[in-house]
Structures are given as C-alpha cells and as structure tokens.
C-alpha positions as a Markdown table, in Angstrom:
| # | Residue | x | y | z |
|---|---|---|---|---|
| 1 | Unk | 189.3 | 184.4 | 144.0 |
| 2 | Unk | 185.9 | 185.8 | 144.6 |
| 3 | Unk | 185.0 | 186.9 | 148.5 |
| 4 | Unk | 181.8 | 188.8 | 147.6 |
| 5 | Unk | 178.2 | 186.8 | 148.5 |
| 6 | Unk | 177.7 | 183.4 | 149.6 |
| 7 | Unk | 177.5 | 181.3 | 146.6 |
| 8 | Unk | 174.5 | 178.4 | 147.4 |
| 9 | Unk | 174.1 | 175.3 | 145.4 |
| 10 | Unk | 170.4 | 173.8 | 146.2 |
| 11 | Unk | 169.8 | 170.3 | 145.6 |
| 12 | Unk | 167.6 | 167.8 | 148.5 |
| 13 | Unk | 168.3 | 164.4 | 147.2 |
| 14 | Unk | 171.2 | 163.4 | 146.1 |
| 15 | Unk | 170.7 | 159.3 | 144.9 |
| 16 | Unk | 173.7 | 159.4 | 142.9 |
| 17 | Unk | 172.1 | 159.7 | 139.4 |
| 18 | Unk | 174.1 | 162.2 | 136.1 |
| 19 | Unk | 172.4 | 165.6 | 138.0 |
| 20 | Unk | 174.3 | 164.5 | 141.6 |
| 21 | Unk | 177.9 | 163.6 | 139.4 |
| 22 | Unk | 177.1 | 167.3 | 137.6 |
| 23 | Unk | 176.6 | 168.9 | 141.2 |
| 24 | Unk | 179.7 | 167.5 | 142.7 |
| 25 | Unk | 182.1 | 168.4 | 139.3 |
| 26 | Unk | 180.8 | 171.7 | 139.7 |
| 27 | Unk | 180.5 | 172.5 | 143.4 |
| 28 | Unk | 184.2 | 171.5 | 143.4 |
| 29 | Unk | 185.6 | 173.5 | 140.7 |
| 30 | Unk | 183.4 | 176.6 | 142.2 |
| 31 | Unk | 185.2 | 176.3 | 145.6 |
| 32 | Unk | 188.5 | 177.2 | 143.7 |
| 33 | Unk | 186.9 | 180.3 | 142.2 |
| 34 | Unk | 184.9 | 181.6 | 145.3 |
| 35 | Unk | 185.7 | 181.7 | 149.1 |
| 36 | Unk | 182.1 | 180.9 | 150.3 |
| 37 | Unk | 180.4 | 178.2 | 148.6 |
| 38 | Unk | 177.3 | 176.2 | 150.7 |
| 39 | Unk | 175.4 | 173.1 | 149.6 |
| 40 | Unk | 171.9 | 172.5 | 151.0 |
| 41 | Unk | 170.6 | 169.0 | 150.8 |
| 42 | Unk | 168.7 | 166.4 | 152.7 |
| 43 | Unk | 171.3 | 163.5 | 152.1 |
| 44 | Unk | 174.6 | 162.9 | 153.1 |
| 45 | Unk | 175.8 | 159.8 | 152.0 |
| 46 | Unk | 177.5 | 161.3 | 148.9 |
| 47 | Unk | 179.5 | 164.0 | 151.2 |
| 48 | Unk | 182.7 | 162.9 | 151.0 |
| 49 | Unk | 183.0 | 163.2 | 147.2 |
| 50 | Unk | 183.1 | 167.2 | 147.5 |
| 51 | Unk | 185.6 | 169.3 | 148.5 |
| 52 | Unk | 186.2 | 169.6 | 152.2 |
| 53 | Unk | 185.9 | 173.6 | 152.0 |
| 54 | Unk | 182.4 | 173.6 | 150.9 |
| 55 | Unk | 180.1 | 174.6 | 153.8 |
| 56 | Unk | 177.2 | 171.4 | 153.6 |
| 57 | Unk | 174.0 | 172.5 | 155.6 |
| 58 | Unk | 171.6 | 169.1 | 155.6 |
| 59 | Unk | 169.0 | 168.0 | 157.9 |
| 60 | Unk | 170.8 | 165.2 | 159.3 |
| 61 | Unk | 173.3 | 162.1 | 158.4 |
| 62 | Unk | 171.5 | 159.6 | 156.4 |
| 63 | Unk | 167.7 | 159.6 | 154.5 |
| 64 | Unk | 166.1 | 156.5 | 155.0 |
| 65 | Unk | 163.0 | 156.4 | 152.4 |
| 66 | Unk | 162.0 | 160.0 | 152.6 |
| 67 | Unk | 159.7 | 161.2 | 150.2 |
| 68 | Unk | 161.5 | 163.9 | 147.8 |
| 69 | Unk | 158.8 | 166.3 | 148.6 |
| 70 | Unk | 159.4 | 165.8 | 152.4 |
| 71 | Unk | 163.0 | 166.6 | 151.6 |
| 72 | Unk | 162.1 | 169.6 | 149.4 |
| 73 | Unk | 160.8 | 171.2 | 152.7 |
| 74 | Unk | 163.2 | 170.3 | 155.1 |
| 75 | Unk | 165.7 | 172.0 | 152.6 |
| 76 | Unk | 163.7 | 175.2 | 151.7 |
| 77 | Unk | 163.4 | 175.6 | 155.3 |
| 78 | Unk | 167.1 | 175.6 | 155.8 |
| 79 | Unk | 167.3 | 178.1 | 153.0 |
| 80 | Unk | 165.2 | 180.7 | 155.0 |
| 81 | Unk | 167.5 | 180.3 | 157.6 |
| 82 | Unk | 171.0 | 180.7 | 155.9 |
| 83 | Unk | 169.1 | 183.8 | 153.9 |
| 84 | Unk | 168.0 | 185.1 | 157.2 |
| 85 | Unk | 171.9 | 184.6 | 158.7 |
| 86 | Unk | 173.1 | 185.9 | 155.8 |
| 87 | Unk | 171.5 | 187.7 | 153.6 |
| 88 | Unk | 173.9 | 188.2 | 150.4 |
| 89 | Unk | 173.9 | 185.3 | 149.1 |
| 90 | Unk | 172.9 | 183.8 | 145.2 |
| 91 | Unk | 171.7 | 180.6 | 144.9 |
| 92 | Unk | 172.4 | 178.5 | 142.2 |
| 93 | Unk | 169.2 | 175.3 | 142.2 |
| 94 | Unk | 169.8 | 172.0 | 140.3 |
| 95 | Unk | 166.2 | 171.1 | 141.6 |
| 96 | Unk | 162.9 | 171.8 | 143.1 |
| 97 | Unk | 163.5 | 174.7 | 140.9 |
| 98 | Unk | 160.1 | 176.2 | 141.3 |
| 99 | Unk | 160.2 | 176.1 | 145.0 |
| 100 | Unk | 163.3 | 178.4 | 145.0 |
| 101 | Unk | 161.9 | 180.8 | 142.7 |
| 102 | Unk | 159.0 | 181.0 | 144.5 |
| 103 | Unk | 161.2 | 181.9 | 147.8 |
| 104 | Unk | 163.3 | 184.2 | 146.3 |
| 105 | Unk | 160.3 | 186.3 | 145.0 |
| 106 | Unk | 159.3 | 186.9 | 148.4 |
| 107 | Unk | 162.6 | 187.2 | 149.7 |
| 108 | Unk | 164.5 | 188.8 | 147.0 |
| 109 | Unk | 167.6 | 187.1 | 146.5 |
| 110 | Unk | 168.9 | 185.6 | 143.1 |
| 111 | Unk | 168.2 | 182.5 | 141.6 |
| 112 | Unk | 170.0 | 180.4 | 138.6 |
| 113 | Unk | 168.3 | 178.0 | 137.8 |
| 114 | Unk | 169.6 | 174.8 | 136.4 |
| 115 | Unk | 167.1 | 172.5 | 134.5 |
| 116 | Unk | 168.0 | 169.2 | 134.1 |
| 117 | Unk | 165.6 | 167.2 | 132.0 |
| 118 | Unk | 163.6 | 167.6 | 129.3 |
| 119 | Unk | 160.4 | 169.6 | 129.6 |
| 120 | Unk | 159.0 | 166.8 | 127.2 |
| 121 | Unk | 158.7 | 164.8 | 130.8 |
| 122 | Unk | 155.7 | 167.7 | 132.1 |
| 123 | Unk | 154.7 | 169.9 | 129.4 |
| 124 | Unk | 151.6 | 167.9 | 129.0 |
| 125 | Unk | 150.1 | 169.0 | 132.5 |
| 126 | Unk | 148.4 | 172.1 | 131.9 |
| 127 | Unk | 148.7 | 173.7 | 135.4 |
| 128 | Unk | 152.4 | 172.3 | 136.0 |
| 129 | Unk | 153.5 | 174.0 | 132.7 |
| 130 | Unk | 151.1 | 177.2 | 133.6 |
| 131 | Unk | 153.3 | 177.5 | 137.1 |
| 132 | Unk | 156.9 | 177.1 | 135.4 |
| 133 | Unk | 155.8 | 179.4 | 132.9 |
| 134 | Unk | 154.8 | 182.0 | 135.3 |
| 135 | Unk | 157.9 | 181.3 | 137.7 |
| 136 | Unk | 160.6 | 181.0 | 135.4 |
| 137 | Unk | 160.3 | 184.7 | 134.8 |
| 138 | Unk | 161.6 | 184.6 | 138.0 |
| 139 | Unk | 165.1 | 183.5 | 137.6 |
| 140 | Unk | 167.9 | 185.4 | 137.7 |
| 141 | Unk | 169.2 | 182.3 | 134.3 |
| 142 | Unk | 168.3 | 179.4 | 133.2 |
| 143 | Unk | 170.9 | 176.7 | 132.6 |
| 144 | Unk | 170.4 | 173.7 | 129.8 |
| 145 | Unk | 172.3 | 171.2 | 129.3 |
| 146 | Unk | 171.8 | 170.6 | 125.6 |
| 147 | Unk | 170.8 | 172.9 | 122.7 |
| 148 | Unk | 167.9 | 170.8 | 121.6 |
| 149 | Unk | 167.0 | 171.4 | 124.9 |
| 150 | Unk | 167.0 | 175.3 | 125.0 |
| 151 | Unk | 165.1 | 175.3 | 122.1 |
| 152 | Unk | 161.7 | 173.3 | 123.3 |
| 153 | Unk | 162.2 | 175.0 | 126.8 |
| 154 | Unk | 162.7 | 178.6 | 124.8 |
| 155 | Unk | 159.5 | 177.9 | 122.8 |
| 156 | Unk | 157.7 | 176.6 | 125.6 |
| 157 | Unk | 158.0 | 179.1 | 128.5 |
| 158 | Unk | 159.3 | 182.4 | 126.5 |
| 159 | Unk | 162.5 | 181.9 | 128.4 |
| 160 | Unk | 166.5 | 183.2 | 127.1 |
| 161 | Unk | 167.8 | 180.2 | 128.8 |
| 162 | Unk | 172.0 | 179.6 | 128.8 |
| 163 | Unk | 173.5 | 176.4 | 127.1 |
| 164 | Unk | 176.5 | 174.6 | 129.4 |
| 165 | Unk | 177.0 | 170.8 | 128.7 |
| 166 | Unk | 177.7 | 168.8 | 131.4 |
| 167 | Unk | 181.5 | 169.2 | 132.3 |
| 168 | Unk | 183.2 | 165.8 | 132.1 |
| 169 | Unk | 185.8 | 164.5 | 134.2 |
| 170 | Unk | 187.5 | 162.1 | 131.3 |
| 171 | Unk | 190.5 | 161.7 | 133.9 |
| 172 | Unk | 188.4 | 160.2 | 136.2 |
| 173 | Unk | 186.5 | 157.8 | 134.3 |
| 174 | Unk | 189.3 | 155.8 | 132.8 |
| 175 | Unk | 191.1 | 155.8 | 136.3 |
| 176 | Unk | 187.9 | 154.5 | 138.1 |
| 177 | Unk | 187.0 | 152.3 | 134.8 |
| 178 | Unk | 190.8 | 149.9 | 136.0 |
| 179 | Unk | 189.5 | 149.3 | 139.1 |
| 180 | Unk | 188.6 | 145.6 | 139.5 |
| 181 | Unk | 185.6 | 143.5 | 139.5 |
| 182 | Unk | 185.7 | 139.9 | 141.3 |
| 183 | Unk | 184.4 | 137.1 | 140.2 |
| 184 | Unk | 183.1 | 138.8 | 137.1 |
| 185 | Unk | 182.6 | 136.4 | 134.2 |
| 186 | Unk | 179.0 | 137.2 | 133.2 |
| 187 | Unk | 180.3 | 138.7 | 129.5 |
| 188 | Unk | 180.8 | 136.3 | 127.4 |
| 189 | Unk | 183.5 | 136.7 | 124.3 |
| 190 | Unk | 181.3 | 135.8 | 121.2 |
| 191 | Unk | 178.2 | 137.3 | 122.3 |
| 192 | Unk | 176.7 | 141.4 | 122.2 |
| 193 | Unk | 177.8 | 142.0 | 125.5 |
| 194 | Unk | 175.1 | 145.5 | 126.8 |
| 195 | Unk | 175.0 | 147.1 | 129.7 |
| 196 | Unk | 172.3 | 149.6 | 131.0 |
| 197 | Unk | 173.0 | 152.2 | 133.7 |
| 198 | Unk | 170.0 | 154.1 | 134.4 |
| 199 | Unk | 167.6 | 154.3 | 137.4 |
| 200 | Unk | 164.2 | 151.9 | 137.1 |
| 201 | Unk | 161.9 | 154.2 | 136.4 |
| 202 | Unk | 159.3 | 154.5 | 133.5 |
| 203 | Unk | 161.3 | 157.7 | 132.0 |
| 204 | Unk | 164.4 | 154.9 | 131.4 |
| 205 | Unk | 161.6 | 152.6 | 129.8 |
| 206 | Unk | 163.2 | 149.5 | 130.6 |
| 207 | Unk | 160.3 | 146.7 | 129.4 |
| 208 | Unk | 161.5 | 148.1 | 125.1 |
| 209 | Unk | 164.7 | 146.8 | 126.3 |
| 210 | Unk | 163.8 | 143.9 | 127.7 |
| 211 | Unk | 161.4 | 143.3 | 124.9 |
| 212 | Unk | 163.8 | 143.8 | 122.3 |
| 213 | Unk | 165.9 | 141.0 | 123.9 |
| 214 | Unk | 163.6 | 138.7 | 124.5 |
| 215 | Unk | 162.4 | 138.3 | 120.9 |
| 216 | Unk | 165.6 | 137.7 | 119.8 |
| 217 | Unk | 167.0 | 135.6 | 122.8 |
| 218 | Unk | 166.7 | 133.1 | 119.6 |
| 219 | Unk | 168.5 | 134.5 | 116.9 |
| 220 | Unk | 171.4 | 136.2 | 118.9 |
| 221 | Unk | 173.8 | 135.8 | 121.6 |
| 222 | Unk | 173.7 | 138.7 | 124.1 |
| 223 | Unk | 174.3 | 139.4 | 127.7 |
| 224 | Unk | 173.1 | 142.4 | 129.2 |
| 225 | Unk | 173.8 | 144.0 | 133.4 |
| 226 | Unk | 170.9 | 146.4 | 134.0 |
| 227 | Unk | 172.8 | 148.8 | 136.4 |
| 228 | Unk | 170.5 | 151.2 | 138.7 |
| 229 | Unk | 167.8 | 151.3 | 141.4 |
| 230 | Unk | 164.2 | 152.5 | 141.7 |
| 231 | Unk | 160.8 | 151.3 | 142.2 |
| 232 | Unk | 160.1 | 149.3 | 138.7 |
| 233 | Unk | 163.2 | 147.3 | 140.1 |
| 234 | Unk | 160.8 | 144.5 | 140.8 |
| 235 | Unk | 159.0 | 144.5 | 137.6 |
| 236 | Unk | 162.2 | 144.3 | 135.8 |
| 237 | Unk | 163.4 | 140.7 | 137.6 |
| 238 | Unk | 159.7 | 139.4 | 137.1 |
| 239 | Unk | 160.0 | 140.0 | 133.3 |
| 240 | Unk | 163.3 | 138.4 | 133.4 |
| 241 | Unk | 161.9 | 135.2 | 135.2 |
| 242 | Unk | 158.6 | 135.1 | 133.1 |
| 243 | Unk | 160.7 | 134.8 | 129.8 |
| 244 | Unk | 163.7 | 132.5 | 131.3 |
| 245 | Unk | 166.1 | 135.2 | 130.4 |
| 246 | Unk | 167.9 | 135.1 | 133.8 |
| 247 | Unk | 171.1 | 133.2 | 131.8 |
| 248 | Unk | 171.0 | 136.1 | 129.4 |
| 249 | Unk | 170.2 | 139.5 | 131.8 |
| 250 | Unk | 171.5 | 140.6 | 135.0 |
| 251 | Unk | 170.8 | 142.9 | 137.3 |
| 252 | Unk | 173.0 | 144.7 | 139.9 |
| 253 | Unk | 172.1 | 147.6 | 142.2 |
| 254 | Unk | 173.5 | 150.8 | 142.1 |
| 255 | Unk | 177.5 | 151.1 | 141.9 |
| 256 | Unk | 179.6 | 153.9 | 142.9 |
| 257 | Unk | 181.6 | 153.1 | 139.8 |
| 258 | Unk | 180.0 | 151.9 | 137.3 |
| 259 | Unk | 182.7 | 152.6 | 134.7 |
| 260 | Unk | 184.9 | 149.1 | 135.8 |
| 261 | Unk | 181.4 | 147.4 | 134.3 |
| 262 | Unk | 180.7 | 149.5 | 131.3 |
| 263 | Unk | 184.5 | 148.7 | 130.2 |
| 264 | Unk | 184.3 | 145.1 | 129.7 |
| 265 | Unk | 181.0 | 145.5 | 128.0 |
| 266 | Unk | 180.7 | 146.1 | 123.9 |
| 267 | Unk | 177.5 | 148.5 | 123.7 |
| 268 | Unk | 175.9 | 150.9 | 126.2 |
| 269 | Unk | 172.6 | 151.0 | 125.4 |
| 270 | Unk | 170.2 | 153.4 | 126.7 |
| 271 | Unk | 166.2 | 153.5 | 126.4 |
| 272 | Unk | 164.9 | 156.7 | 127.7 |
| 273 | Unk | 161.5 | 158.0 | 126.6 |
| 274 | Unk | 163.1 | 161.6 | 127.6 |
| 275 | Unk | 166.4 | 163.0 | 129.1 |
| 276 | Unk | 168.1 | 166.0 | 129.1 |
| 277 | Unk | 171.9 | 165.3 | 128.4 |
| 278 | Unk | 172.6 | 161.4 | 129.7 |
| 279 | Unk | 175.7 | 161.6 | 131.1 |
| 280 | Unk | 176.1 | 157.8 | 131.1 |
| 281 | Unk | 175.8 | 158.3 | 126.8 |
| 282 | Unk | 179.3 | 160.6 | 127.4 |
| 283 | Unk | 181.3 | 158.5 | 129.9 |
| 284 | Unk | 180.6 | 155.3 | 127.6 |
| 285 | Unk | 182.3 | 157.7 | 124.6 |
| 286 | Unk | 185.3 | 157.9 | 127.1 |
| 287 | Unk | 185.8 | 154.0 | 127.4 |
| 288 | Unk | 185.2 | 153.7 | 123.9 |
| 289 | Unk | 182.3 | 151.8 | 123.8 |
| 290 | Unk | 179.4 | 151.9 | 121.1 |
| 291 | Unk | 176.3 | 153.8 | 122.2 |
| 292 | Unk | 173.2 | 152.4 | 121.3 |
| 293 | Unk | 170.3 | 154.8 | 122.0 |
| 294 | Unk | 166.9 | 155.8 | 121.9 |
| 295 | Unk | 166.5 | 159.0 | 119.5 |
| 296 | Unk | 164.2 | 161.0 | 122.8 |
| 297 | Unk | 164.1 | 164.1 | 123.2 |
| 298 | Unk | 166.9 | 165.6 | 125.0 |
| 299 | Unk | 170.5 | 165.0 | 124.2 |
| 300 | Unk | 171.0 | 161.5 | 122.7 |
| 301 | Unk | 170.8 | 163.0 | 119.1 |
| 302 | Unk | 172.8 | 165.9 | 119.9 |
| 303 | Unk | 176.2 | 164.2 | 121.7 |
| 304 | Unk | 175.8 | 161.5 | 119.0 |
| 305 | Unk | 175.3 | 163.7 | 116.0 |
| 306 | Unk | 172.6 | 162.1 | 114.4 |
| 307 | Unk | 173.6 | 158.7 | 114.5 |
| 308 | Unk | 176.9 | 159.8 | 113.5 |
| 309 | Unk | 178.8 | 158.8 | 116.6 |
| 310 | Unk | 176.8 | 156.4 | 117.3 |
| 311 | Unk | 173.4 | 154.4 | 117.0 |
| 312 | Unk | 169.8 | 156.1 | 117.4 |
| 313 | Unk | 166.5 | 153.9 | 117.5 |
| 314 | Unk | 162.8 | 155.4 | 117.7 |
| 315 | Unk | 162.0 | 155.9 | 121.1 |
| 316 | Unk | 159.8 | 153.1 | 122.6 |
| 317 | Unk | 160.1 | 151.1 | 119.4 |
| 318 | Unk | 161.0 | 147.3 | 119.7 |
| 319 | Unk | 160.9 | 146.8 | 116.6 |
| 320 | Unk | 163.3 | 149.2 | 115.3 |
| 321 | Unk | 165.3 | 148.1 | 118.6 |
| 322 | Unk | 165.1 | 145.0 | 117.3 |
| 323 | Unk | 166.3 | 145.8 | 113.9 |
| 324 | Unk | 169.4 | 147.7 | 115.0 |
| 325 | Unk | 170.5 | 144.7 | 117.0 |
| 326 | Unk | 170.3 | 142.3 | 115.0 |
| 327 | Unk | 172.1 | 144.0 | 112.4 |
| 328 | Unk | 175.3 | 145.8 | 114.3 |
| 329 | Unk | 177.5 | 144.2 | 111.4 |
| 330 | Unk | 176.6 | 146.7 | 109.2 |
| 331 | Unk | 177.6 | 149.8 | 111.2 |
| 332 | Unk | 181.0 | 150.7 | 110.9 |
| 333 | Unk | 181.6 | 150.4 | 114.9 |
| 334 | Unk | 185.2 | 151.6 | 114.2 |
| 335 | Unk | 184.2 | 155.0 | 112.9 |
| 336 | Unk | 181.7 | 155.5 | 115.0 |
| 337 | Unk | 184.1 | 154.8 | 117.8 |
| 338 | Unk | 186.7 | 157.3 | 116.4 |
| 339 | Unk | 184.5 | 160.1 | 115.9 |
| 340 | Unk | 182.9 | 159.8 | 119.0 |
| 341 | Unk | 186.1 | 160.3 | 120.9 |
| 342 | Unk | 187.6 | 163.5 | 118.7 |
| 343 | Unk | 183.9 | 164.8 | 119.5 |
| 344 | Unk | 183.9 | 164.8 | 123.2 |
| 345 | Unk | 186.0 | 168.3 | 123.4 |
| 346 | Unk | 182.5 | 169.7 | 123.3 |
| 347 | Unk | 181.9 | 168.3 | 126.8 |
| 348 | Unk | 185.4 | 169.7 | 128.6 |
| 349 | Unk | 185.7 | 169.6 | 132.0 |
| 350 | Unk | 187.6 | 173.2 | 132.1 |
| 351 | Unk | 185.8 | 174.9 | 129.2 |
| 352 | Unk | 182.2 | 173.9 | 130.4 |
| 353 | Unk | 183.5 | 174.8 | 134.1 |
| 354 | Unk | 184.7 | 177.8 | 133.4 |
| 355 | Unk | 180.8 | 178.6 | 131.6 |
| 356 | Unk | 179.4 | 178.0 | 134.9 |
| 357 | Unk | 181.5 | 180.3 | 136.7 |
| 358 | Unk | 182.0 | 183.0 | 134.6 |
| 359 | Unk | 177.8 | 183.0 | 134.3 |
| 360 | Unk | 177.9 | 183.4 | 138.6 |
| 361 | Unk | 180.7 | 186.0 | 138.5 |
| 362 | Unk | 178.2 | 188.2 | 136.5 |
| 363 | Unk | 175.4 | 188.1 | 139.0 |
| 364 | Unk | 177.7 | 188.1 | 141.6 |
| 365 | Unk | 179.1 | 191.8 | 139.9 |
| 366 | Unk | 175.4 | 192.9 | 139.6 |
C-alpha cells in the first residue's frame, strides 16, 4: 500500500449519472491501494456507496437545487483549504476540470484529469475550446474513456491523453438486476418491450425517440420506460399526452437500480446526440439485452463494434430509427447477444482498475 501524498478525487455534483457510478468504482478500489484517499463534493446523498475509509470533505448534507456552478465554488474553495492543510497532495478531477487546472497552476500541485464526454458537446464555442486548449497543457494526464475519444480530443487540443474504459462491476449488476419490482406488469410479452436510462437533457435527445415511436404506434407493438431526471422531463410527458401514447410509454424517475428494469425489458435503446463511453450501453451487455443505439460520437460504435454487437442508427435520424425498428427480425439478436458478452473483457473491473492506479502510482513516484 501506498502512504506517500494525499490522493484527492474532485467531483461537486454527484446526481447519480455513468461519471458518479465510475467515481465510486474507482474511489473504492483506490482506497485498497493508497492509505489517504479524499473526495471533495458538494452532495452527499450518494455517501454511503463508498468505502468508509475514504476521507469525504463536502459543504454540507444534502443539495437542494444548487446550481452546478454554485457548487463548483463551494468545492474549489475546499480545495484551497485541504492544499493549504496539506500540501502534498495530487488530485485526480472527474469534473470542472478547467477550474482545477487553473488552481493548480497557481498553486502548483498535480492534476489528472479525467474527461468524461465528448468534446463534440463544446468544440463549437470558440473561446470555450480556446481555454481547454490553453489549460489542458496544464495537466499532469488526461484520462478518456474511449479511443474514438482520444483521437478527436488529441486532434483537437494537441493533447497525449491516456485511454481507461470505464471499469465495470459485472458482479454487481446481475445481483442488483434480481432484486424485485412490485406491481410491475407494464411489459408486455408479444410486444418490443425498450427501455431508456438516460438523464432528460437535449444531449440524450429524447423527442427522435419518441418520434420514432410515435409514427409507428400503428404498425408495431412496443412499450417503452424512459428512466432518468432533468429539466426536459416535462417536455417529454407533454409529447406523450399530445400523441395518446401514455398506454404505450412510461416514465419513472431516477432509480438507484435500474438494472431490475432493464432485465425484464428486450432492447436498451439509447439516443444521444454525443457521449463519451455510456455506461448504461455496457451494463445492458451484462443482462444480455440488445442495444439499440445512436452511432454519436463517443463510444456507442466502439463497445458495439460497428454494429457488430449490436444495432447503430444515424444520430438524430427518425427515420433510420424508424427503419431499424421496424425491422429487428432481420438482425440475428442471438449473435449479437453472444458476441457482445465474450466482448465485455475489454471493460474489466480489475484490468481497467488497475490502469487507473498504476497511472497515480507514477505521479505519485515523481
């Protein structure tokens, strides 16, 4: 075990989206490898899903609506003062990245930095992309998710950034996936039976989903839960009243566990306009479910190889939505199923772990 600086994982808000599930497998396999590991956030009410010898340094108990950048600055502040306590420490950021490179340049301590979506999502801003460029010179590494990924942030900001894919827990998933639901019987046994887990934002692109559907609430039987929260919430349910589709499309809040929901369904399907490795594409491999997914840049294409392990539709397209649905038959579902399963090796919980922490030990050493 490693007693040399204090290991600091950076991240204000933590709603409970793919980023918080990759901070929590990771803070809690660090904390076997180093003696002093501290998270900084602004939220609490995921606190209990880490290790209980992780040091958490947070503003207080519960957020109620803050805005993230309000949070940013509550939790840059507290980073001052834990550098100020202790100054040998290296601090590893899943977020407001820029912020902490633009503290440790004045401070001089060591920043990895972990990106976590697709620069496709603020490239087009002139003077955003102008300020990552200039910062990310900054960082001590630059973590990716995904190597489609590396390559558009490589190109983009002259950076040598570091591919890890998201460590996953398969263990986990099927145990929490048994768990069960009452007085579910929404799924219906001759019908597409989808699910969508994703927050309602505009990135997840809900309205091509519901689109898609509700051109062909005609010509075939679905259901479909739309799992998640966020501020297009109510946009969503007014769609789904405007078109009578409420018999058809259901929507639940967020779930601690949404596995129990994606194993009873047929398909996960997933309609970002960018990502950087969806999580929730990897954890419907586990259960052995079909992915259906829009081809965006990052990470779809790559963890389904191309369509190979499962099904890729133009991004924002309803149409070609459209088309895939309605003709699922001829897919072979069964070999998709296969090879996505002998493919997830590439996502290990120990191998991509072990990346992370072997990647620390070296700035730790320097």
């Amino acid at each position: 075990m490693n007693s040399l600086k204090n290991l600091i994982l950076f991240m204000p808000s933590i709603d409970g989206g793919g980023v918080e599930k990759n901070l929590i497998i990771i803070a809690n396999y660090l904390i076997k490898k180093f003696q002093k590991v501290t998270i900084i956030t602004y939220d609490r009410k995921f606190i209990s899903k880490f290790n209980k010898k992780i040091k958490i340094i947070s503003f207080k108990k519960n957020s109620s609506g803050e805005k993230k950048y309000y949070k940013y600055f509550v939790c840059l502040v507290l980073l001052v003062r834990e550098y100020l306590k202790e100054k040998k420490i290296l601090v590893l950021s899943f977020q407001a990245n820029i912020y902490v490179l633009f503290l440790s340049t004045i401070l001089n301590f060591k920043t990895i930095v972990r990106s976590n979506s697709s620069p496709t999502g603020w490239t087009k801003n002139f003077i955003k992309k102008f300020i990552f460029k200039f910062f990310f010179k900054f960082a001590s590494d630059v973590i990716v998710n995904s190597h489609e990924f590396k390559k558009l942030l490589d190109d983009e900001f002259k950076t040598k950034s570091v591919v890890i894919y998201n460590p996953l827990n398969k263990k986990e998933i099927l145990a929490l996936s048994k768990k069960k639901i009452t007085n579910f019987n929404f799924f219906k046994k001759n019908n597409i039976n989808l699910i969508n887990v994703a927050r309602f934002t505009d990135q997840k692109d809900h309205i091509t989903l519901l689109k898609a559907l509700n051109n062909l609430k005609n010509k075939v039987k679905f259901n479909l839960i739309i799992m998640g929260y966020g501020e297009n919430k109510k946009s969503i349910i007014d769609f789904i009243k405007k078109n009578k589709l409420n018999k058809m499309i259901k929507v639940i809040g967020f779930n601690n566990n949404p596995y129990k929901y994606i194993r009873k369904s047929d398909f996960l399907i997933l309609t970002s306009i960018y990502e950087g490795l969806p999580n929730v594409i990897l954890e419907a491999m586990v259960l052995n479910k079909v992915v259906i997914s829009s081809d965006c840049p990052t990470g779809p294409k790559e963890i389904l190889k191309n369509g190979k392990y499962g099904i890729l539709f133009k991004t924002k397209s309803v149409d070609d939505l459209e088309r895939k649905l309605v003709n699922l038959k001829s897919f072979n579902l069964y070999k998709m199923k296969k090879l996505a399963q002998k493919s997830l090796i590439r996502f290990d919980y120990q191998i991509n772990n072990h990346k992370y922490y072997n990647l620390i030990k070296k700035h730790f050493k320097n």
